[in-house]
KOLSELO-768753 format. One record per atom (N, C-alpha, C): residue in one letter; x, z, y. Coordinates in steps of 0.2 Angstrom, whole numbers, plus 5000, padded with zeros to 4 digits. Example, Ala and Ser with C-alpha at 12.3 -4.5 7.8 and 13.67 -1.06 7.14 Angstrom:
BEGIN
A506650394972A506250394978A506650394984S506450354989S506850364995S506450395000
END
This chain:
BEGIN
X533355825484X532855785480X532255825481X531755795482X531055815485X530655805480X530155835475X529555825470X529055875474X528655855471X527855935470X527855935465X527555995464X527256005456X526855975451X526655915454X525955885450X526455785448X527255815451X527755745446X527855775441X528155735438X528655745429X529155735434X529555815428X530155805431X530555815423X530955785419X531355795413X531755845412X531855875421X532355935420X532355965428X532556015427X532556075436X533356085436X533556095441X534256125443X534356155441X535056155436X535356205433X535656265437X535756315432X535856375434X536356415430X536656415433X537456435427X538056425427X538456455428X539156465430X539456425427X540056375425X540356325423X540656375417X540556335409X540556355403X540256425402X539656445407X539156515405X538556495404X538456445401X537756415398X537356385407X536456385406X536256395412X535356405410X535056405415X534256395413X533856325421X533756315419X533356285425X532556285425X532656275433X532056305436X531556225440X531056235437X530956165440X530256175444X530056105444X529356085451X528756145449X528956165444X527956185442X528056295443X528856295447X528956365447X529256405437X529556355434X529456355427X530256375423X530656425421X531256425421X531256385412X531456335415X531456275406X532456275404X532456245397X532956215395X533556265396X533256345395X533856375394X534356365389X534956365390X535656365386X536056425385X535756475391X536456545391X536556585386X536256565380X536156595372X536356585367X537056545369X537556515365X537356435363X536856435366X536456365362X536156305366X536956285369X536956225371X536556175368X536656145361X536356105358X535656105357X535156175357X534556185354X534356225361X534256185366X533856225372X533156275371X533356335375X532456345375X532256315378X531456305376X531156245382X530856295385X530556335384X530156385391X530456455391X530556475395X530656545398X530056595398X529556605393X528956635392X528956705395X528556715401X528856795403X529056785410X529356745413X529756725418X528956715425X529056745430X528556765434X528756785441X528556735446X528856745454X527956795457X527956855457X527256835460X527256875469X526856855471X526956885478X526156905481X526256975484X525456995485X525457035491X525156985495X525156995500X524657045502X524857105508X524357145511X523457105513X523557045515X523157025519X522656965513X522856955507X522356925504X522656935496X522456905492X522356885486X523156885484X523456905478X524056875477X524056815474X524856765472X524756715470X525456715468X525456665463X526056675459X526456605462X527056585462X527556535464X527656495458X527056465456X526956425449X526256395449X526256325445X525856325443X525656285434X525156285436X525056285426X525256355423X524556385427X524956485425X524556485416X524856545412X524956555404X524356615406X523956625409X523456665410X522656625409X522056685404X521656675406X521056685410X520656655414X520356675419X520556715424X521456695425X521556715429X522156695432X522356735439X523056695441X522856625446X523056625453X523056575458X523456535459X523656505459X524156435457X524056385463X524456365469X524356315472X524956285472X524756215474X525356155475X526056185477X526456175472X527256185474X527556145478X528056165483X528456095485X529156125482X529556065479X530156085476X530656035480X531156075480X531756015481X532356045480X532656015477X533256035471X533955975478X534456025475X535255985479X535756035474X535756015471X536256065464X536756105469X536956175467X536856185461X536156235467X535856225472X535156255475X534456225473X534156265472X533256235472X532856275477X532456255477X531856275482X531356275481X530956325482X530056325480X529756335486X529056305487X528756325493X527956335491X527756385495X526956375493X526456405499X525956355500X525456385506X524956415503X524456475504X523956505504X523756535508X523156485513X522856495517X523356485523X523456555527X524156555531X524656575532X524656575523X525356635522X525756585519X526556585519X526856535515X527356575512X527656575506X527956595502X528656555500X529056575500X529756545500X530156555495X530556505488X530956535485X531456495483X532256545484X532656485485X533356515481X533456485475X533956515468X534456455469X535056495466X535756455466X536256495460X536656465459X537156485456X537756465457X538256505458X539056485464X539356445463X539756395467X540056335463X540556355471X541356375470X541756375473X542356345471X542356275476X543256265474X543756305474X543956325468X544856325466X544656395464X543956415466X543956485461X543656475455X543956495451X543656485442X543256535439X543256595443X543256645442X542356665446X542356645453X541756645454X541356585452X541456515451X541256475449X541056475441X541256535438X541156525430X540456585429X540156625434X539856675432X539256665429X539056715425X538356695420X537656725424X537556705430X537156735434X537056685439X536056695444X535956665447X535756725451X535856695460X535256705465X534656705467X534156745467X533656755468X533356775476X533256715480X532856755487X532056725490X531656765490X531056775490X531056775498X530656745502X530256755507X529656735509X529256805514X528556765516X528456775523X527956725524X527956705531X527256705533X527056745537X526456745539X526056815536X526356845534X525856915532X526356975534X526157005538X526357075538X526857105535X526457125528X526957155523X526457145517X526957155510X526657165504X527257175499X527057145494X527557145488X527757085484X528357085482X528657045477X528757095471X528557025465X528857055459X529156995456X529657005452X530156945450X530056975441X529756955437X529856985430X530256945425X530556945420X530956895416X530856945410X530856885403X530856935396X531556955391X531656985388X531957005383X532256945379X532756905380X532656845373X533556855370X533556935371X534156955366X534256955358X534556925356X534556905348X534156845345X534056825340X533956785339X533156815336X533256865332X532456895331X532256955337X531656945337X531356985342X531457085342X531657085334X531657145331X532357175334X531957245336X532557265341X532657265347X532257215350X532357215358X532157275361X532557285366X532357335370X532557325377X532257365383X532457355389X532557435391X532957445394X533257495399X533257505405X532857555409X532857565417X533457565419X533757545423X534257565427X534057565437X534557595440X534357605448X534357505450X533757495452X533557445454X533557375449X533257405444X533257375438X533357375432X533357325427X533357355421X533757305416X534057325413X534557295403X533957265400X534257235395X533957205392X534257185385X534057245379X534557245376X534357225369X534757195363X534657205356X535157245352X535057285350X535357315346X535657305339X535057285335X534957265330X535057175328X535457135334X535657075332X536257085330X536457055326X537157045321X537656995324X538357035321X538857005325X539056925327X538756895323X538656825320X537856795323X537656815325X537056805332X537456745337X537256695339X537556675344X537256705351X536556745350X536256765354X536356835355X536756885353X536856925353X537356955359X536957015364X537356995372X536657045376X536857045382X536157075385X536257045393X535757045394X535457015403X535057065408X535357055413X534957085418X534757065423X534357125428X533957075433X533857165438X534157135443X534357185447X534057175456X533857205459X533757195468X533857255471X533857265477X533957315481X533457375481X533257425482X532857465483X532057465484X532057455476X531357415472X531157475469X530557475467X530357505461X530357475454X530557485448X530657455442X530057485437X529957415435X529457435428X530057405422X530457455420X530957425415X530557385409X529957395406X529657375398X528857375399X528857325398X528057305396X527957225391X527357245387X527257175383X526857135387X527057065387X526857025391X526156985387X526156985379X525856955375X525156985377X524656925377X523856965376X523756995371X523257035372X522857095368X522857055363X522857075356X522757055349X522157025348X521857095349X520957085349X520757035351X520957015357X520656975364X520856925361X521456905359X521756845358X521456825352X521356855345X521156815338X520356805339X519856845346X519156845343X519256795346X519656745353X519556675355X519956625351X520156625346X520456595341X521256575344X521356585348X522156565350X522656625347X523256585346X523756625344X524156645350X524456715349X525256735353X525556665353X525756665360X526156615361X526256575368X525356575368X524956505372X525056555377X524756615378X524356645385X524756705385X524756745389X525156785391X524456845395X524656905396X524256945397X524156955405X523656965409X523556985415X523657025418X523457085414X523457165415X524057185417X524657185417X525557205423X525057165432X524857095430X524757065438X524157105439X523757105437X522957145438X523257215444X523657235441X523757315440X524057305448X524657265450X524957255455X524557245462X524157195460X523657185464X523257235466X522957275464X522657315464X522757375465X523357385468X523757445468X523957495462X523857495454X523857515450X524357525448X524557555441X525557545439X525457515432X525657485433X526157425428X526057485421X525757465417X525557505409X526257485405X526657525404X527457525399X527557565397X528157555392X528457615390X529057565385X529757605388X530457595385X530357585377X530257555371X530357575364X530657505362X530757525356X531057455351X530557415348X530657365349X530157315346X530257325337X529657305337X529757325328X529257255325X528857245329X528357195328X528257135331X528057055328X528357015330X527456995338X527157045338X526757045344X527057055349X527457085351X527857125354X528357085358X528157075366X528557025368X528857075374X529357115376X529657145381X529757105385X529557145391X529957125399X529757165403X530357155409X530057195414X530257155422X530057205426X530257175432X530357225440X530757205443X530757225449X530357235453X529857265458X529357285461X529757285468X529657245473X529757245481X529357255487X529557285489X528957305497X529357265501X529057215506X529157165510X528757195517X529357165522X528957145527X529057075531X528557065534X528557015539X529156975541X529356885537X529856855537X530756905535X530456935531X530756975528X531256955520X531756945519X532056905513X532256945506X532056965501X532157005495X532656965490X533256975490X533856985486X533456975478X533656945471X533756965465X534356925464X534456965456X534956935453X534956955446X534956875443X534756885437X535456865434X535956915429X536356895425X536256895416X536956885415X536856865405X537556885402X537656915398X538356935393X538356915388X538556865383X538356835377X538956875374X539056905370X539556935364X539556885358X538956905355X539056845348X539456785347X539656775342X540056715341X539656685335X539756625333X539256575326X539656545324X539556515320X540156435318X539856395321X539256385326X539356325331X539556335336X539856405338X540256455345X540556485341X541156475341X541556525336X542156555343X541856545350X542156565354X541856625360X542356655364X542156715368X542156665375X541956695381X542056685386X542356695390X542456625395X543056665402X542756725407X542156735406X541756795412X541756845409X542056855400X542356915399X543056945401X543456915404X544156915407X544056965414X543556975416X543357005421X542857055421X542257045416X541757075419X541757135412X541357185412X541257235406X540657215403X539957185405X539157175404X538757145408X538357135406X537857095411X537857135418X537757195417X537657235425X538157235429X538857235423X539557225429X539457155435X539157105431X538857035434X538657055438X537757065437X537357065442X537757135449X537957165447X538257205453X538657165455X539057135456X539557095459X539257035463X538756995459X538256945463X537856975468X537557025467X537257055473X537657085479X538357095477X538557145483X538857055487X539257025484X539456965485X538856905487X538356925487X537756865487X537856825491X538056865498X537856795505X538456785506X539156795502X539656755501X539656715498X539556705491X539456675485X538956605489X538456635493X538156555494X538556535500X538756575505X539156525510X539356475507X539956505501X540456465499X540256395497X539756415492X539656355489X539156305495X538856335501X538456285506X539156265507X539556275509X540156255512X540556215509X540656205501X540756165497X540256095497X539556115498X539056035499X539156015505X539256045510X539356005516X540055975516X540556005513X541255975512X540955875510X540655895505X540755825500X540255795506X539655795511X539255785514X539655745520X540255765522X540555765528X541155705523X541455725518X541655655515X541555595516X540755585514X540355535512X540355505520X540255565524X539855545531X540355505535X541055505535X541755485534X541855415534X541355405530X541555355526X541155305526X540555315531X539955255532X539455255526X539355325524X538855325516X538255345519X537655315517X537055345518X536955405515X536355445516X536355475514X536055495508X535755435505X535755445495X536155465492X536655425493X537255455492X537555505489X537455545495X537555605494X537155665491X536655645490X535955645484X536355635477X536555575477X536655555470X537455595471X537955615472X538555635473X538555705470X538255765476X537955825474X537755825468X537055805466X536655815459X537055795454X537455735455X537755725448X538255775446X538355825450X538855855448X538455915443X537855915441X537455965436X537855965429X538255925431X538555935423X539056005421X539356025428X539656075430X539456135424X538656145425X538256205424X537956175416X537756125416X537356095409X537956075404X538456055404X539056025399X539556055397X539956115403X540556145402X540556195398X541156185394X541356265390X541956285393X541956365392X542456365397X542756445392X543156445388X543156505382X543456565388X543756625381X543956675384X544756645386X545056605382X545756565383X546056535389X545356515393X545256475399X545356395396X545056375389X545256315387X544556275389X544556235392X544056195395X543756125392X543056115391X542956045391X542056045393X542155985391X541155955394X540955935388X540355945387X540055895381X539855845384X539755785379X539555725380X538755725380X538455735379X537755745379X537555815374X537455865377X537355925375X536955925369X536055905370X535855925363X535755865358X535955795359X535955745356X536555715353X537055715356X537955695353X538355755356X538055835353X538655895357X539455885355X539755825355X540355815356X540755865362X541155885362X541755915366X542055855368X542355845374X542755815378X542555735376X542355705376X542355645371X542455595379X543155565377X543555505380X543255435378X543255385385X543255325385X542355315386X542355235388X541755235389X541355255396X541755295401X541655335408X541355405404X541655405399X541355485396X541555545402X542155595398X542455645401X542755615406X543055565408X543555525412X543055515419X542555505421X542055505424X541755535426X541555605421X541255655422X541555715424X542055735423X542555795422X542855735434X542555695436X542855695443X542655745446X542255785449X542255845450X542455925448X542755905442X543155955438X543855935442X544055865442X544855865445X544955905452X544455875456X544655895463X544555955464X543955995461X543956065462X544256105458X544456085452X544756175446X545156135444X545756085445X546256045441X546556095436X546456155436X546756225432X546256195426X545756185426X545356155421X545456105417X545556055423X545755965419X546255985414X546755985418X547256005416X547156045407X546956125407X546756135399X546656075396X546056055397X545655975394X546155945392X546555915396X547255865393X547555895387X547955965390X548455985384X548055985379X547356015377X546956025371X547055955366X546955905372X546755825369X547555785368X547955825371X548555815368X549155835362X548555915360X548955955357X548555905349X548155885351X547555845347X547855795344X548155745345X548455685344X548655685335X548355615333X548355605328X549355605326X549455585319X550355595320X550655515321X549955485320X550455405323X550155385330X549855435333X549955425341X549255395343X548655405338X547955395340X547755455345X547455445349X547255495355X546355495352X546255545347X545555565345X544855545351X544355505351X543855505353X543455565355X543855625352X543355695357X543955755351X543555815357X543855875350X543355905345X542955895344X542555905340X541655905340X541355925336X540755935336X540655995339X540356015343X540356075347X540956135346X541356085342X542056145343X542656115344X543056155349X543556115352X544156145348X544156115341X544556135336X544656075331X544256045331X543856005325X544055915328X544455895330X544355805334X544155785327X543955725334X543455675328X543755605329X543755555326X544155485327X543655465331X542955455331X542355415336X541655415331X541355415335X540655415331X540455325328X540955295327X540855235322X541455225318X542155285317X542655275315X542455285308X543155285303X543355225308X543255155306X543555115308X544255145310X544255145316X544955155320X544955215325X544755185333X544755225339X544455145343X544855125348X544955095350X545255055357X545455085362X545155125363X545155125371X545055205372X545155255368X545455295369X546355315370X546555285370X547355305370X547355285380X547055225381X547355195386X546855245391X546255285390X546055325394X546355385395X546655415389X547155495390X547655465394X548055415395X548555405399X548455405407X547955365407X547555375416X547255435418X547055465413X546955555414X547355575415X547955565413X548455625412X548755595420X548955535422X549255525428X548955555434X548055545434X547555565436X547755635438X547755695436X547955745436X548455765439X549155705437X549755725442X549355705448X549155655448X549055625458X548655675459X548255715460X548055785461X548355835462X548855865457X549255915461X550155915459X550255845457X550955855457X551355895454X551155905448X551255975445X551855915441X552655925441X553055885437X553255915430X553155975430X553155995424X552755985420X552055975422X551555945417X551755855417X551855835420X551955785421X552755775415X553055805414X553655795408X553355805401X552955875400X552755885396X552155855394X551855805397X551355755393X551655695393X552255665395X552455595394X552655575387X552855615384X553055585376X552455575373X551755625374X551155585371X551155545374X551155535380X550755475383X551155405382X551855415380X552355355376X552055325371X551855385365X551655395361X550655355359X550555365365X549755325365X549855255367X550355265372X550355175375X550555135368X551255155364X551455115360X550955125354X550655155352X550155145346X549555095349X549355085356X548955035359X549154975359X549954955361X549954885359X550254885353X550254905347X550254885341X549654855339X549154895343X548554855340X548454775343X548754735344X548954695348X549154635342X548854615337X549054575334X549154525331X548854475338X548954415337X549754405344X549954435346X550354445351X550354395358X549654405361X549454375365X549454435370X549654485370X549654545375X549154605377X548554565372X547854615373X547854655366X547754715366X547554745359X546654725358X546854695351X546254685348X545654715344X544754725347X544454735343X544454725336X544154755333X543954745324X543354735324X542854725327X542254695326X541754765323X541754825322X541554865319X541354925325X541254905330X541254965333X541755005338X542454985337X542755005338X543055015344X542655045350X542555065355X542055105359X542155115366X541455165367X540855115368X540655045368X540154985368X540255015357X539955065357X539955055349X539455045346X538755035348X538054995346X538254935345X538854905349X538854835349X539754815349X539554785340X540354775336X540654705338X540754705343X541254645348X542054655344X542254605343X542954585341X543354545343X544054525342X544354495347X544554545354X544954485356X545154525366X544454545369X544454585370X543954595375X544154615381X543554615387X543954615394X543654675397X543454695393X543354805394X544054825393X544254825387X544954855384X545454805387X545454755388X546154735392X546254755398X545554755403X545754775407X545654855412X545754875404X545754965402X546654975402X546754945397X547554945394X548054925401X547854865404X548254845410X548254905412X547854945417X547854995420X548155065417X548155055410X548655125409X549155095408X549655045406X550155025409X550355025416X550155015420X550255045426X550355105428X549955135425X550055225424X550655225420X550655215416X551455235412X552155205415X552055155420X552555095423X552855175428X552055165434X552455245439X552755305433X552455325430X552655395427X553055365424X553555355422X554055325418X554555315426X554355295429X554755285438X554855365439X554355385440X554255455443X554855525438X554955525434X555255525427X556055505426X556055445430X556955415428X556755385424X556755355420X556555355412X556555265413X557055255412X557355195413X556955125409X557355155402X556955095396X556155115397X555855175397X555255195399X555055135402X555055125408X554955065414X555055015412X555754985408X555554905407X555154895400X555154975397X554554925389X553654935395X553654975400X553054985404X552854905407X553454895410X553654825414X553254755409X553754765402X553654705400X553154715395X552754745393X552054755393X551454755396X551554735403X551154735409X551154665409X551654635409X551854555410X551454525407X551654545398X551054515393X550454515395X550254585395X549254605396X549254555401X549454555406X548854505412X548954445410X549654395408X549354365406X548854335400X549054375395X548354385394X547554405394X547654445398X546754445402X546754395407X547254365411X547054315416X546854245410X547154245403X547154195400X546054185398X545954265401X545154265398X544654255403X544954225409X544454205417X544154145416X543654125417X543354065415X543354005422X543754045427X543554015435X543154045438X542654115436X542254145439X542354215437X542254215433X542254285429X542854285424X542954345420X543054385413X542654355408X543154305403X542654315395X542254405394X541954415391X541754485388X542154495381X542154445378X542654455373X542554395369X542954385363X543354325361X543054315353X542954355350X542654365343X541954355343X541754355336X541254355334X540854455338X540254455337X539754395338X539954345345X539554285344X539754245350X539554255357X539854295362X539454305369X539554245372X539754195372X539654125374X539754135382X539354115388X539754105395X539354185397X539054225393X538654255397X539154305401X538754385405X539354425411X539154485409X539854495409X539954575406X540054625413X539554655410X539854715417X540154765416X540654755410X541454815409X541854775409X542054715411X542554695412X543054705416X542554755421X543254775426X543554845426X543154865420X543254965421X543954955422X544654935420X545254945420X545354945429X545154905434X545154905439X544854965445X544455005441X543955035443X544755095444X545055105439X545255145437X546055165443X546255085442X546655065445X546755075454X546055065455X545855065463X545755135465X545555185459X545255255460X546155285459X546555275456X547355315457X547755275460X547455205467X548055165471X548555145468X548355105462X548955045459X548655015463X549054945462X549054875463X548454855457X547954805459X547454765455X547854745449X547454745445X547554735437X547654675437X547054615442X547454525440X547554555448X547654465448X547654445457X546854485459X546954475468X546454515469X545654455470X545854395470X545454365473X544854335464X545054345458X544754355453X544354435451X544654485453X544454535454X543854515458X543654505463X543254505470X542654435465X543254375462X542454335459X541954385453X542554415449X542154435444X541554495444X541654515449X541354595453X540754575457X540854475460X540054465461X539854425457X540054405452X539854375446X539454435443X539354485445X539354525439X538554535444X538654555451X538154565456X537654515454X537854445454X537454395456X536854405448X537254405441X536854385437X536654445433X536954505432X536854565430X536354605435X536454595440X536254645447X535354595447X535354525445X534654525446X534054515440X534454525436X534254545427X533554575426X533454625431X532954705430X532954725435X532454755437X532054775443X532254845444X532654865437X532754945439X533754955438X533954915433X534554925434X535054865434X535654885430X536154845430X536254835423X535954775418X535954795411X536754775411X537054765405X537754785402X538154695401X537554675398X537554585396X537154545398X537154505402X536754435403X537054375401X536654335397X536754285395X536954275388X536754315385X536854315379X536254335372X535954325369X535554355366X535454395359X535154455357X535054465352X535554485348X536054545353X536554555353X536354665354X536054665353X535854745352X535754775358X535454835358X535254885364X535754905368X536654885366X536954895372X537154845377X536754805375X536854725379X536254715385X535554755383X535054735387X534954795392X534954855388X535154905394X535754915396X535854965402X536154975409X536555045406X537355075408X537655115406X537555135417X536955195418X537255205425X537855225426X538355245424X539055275423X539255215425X539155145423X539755085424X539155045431X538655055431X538355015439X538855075443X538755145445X538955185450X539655175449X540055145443X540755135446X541055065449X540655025445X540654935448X540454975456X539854975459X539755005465X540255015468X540455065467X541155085470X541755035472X541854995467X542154945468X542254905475X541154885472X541154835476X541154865486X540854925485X540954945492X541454955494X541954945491X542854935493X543054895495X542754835490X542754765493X542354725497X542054775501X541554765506X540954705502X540854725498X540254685494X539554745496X539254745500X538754795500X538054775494X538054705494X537654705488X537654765482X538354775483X538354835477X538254895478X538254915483X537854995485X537054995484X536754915485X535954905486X535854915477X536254905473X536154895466X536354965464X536954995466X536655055464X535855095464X536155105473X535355145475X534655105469X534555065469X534055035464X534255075456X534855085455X534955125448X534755185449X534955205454X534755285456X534055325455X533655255461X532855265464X532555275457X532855235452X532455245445X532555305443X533155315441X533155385440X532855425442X532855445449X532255505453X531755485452X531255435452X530555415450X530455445444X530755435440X530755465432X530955545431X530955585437X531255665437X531955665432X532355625432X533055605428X533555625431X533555685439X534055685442X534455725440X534255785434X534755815433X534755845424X534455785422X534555735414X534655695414X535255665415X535355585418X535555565409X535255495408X535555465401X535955425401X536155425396X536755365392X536555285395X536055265392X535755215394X534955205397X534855145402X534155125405X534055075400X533455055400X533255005398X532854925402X533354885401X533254845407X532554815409X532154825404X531754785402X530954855406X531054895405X530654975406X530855005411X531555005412X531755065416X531655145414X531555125408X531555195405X532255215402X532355275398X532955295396X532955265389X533355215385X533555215382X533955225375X533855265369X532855255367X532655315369X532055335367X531855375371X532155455369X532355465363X532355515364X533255515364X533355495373X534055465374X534655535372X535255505373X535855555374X535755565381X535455655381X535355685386X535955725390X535655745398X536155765401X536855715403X536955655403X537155625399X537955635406X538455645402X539355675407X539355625412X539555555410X539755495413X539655485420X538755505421X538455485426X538755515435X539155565432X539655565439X540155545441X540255465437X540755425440X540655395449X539855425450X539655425456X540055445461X540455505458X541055535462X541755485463X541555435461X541955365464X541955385473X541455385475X541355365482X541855415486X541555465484X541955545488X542955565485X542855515480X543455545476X544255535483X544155495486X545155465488X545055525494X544355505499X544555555505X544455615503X544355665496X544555745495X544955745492X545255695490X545955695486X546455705490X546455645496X546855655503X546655735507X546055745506X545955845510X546355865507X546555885498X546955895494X547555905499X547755875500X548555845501X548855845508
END
């Protein structure tokens, strides 16, 4: 994905090991939205301090930024950016020098270990000058008060420490920032002069001081000294100092060690398993570096050669890659190795939260790559289970301790149970593990039959309550609906095989004859083109649900047999093209033909367009590849490529509402495309 500095962009590539927080770095050369400080939910929004500058023998320096925090001073030209998760890139011309910067953070299948690290890649190149200097600076944002920070020299770099943060600090921990054979300025405040700053009426905050890049420039030294901060003017950093030569490439590497735990993290992490501090980190990044990236280039060209397989263009693989940011923005990942994603980080920070194309969606790139992960996920959400066989809507509010029934229970919702069961099957068809497979079929006995209990007019579909009670929960649809039936069909299928795969006799014929029910059932809700949307009040009358087919999606993606017949399936899939697909110039809203039925009706779930998609380019309907990409191209217009939302709105094309559920898990249902042929490399 290609910007300049002069688009909006919502968010930069993330940066961060899977469950080690991240920071991203975006178009304006700007490190935003960091999380590595225990504070998923409450992002910092600037990295104040953070500084690429390159100074060149042959002219003037210039920093890898623009919109510099300096006054009267500091050269800033047009950035070019382009982001392919988990990599970015900067570029900058001045005059005839170009300047080069290109950070990553490792993403290795089947290692969890180097996939989880709290540390990025830093390589600086410049082209067209002889020689000069790099300096990479970053600040102190150890603890949660400033009091007490201190930084520490060390050989080819410097700690970055608080002393005086308390045990109960989320933010309490140290970072570092290390390169090869550099000169280091361990400490210097980065804050303008006092004086300078109150006689121009601006407060600490806005402008940062010039005098470290003056000095650089100039040949001078860097004015510091290592002490304790005691004063809240007092803004420590430092940085590494580099001599360059011509097309010459400078290594750094920035790591993180969070210790603190809070009651909104009452947990440690898994890169303590391994590591001793942030230095043990960054040493191991660096010696590892031009491994660390092979791997992970080796990893995008894997999914690239997927796609490529498979007759994808190359958007695609834009949208495929990128959406996998959830990796780095979503995951927790503790010292137990018990893994989850949030649902939208700082808006609904839910752990794991089921149905909807939540976790089941989003966690597709968690399967294929670290099934060691999904896997935790399950048992967690198994061990969860209410005692009459409710499969909880998440495990808590930022703590995977705590499940919650849903965020409208309740009472409790629908279409959770029928999604634990296809995840759990999901995971066998992945690695075949039969011991996991023994050990989760009594819950998964245990969700089926509490699903058609809810079944109570005994027509074979478990029925809404009108109150919300499902992941459509802005919008209190009652009766059959043909989300949840033809959710439930598909995890009876799932429970049909694993009950076969099992022995499990009676298993198979209550799976059999529960199957029998459901479809006729959902067949009894076909109108001769499509799927009712549902049966209750409010009235949706003939209009076209575009979840009608999630249970299909599900079914297609772990090679069952269709949910109905297949030739119902194929009308309702372009019923859904024909009237949903031409709704909006930007997406695929949720409901056509109905009015005045709420926000989940008019805008667009990208999570369910890129999974209909997928469908339809199964069924050779390319209309529906054209309607994604149309999902997408909005997104990237809107810099949304790695803040993706909950909802579009069909009418704007904006994120709906605006201050949407961000980062939002789902949207890598996109992993539909790539899922069967890496399933088959698997195997």
């Amino acid at each position: 994905m290609v910007y300049t500095s002069s688009q909006a962009l919502r968010a930069g590539v993330p940066l961060g090991g899977i469950g080690a927080g991240k920071v991203e770095l975006d178009n304006r050369g700007k490190l935003i939205n960091a999380t590595f400080l225990n504070n998923w939910n409450m992002p910092l929004p600037l990295v104040r301090g953070f500084h690429i500058f390159v100074n060149p023998e042959e002219i003037k320096g210039f920093f890898m930024e623009t919109n510099l925090p300096f006054i009267n001073y500091g050269v800033g030209c047009d950035l070019q950016y382009e982001g392919m998760y988990p990599f970015v890139s900067l570029s900058m011309k001045k005059g005839d020098i170009r300047a080069y910067v290109t950070a990553f953070s490792a993403l290795v299948p089947g290692d969890i270990l180097n996939s989880s690290l709290p540390a990025f890649g830093l390589e600086v190149t410049v082209v067209g000058s002889k020689r000069g200097q790099i300096a990479v600076s970053f600040p102190n944002l150890m603890g949660l008060s400033p009091i007490g920070r201190i930084n520490e020299g060390i050989r080819n770099g410097f700690l970055m420490k608080n002393d005086r943060a308390k045990e109960l600090d989320p933010s309490q921990g140290e970072s570092c920032l290390i390169s090869q054979d550099v000169e280091v300025i361990p400490q210097y405040s980065f804050s303008l002069d006092q004086a300078h700053t109150l006689q121009r009426g601006v407060w600490n905050g806005i402008y940062e001081s010039p005098d470290p890049w003056l000095a650089i420039e100039y040949g001078q030294r860097v004015k510091g000294e290592t002490h304790e901060v005691t004063g809240l003017w007092d803004d420590p950093a430092g940085m590494p100092l580099a001599n360059y030569e011509s097309n010459e490439t400078t290594k750094f590497v920035f790591s993180w060690y969070m210790k603190g735990r809070s009651a909104g993290y009452p947990y440690g992490h898994y890169y303590a398993r391994e590591f001793k501090g942030a230095l043990d980190v960054a040493k191991y990044f660096l010696e590892e570096f031009n491994d660390l990236r092979k791997k992970t280039e080796d990893w995008q060209l894997s999914v690239k050669d997927a796609l490529s397989k498979r007759g994808l263009d190359s958007w695609i693989s834009d949208a495929v890659l990128n959406s996998a940011y959830v990796l780095s923005s979503n995951s927790w990942l503790d010292e137990k190795g018990r893994f989850s994603l949030l649902e939208a980080p700082e808006r609904t920070p839910l752990q794991g939260t089921l149905a909807g194309l939540c976790y089941e969606a989003g966690s597709l790139p968690v399967a294929l790559m670290f099934p060691e992960l999904d896997r935790s996920y399950l048992e967690l959400m198994a061990n969860s289970m209410r005692r009459d066989g409710y499969v909880p809507h998440d495990l808590g509010l930022l703590s995977m301790d705590d499940p919650t029934d849903g965020t409208t229970a309740p009472p409790p919702w629908k279409d959770t149970n029928p999604t634990f069961v296809l995840l759990v099957y999901r995971h066998y068809l992945i690695d075949h593990d039969m011991e996991f497979l023994r050990d989760m079929y009594p819950s998964v006995v245990r969700a089926v039959v509490w699903e058609a209990e809810r079944d109570n007019d005994l027509d074979g579909i478990p029925e809404l309550e009108g109150t919300g009670d499902s992941a459509f929960d802005a919008l209190p649809m009652s009766g059959a609906s043909s989300y949840v039936a033809s959710l439930y069909i598909a995890s009876l299928l799932a429970l049909r095989e694993m009950a076969a795969q099992l022995h499990d006799d009676e298993g198979l014929r209550y799976a059999t004859d529960l199957l029998t029910r459901a479809r006729k059932g959902f067949d009894a809700m076909f109108d001769g083109k499509k799927f009712k949307a549902w049966s209750g009040n409010p009235q949706a009358g003939s209009s076209t649900f575009a979840g009608q087919l999630i249970g299909q999606w599900w079914a297609k993606l772990l090679g069952f047999e269709d949910v109905t017949e297949g030739w119902r399936v194929s009308s309702a899939l372009n019923a859904i093209a024909e009237s949903n697909g031409r709704a909006s110039n930007y997406c695929v809203p949720n409901l056509v033909g109905a009015s005045n039925l709420g926000p989940q009706t008019t805008s667009s779930w990208p999570r369910l367009t890129f999974a209909n998609a997928w469908l339809g380019f199964e069924l050779d309907m390319p209309q529906w590849v054209a309607l994604a990409k149309k999902e997408w191209d909005n997104l990237v217009r809107q810099g949304l490529v790695w803040n993706q939302p909950s909802r579009i709105d069909g009418e704007t094309g904006r994120p709906e509402p605006e201050n949407y559920l961000d980062h939002y898990v789902g949207n890598a249902s996109i992993w539909s495309f790539v899922f069967q042929e890496m399933l088959h490399r698997r195997q």
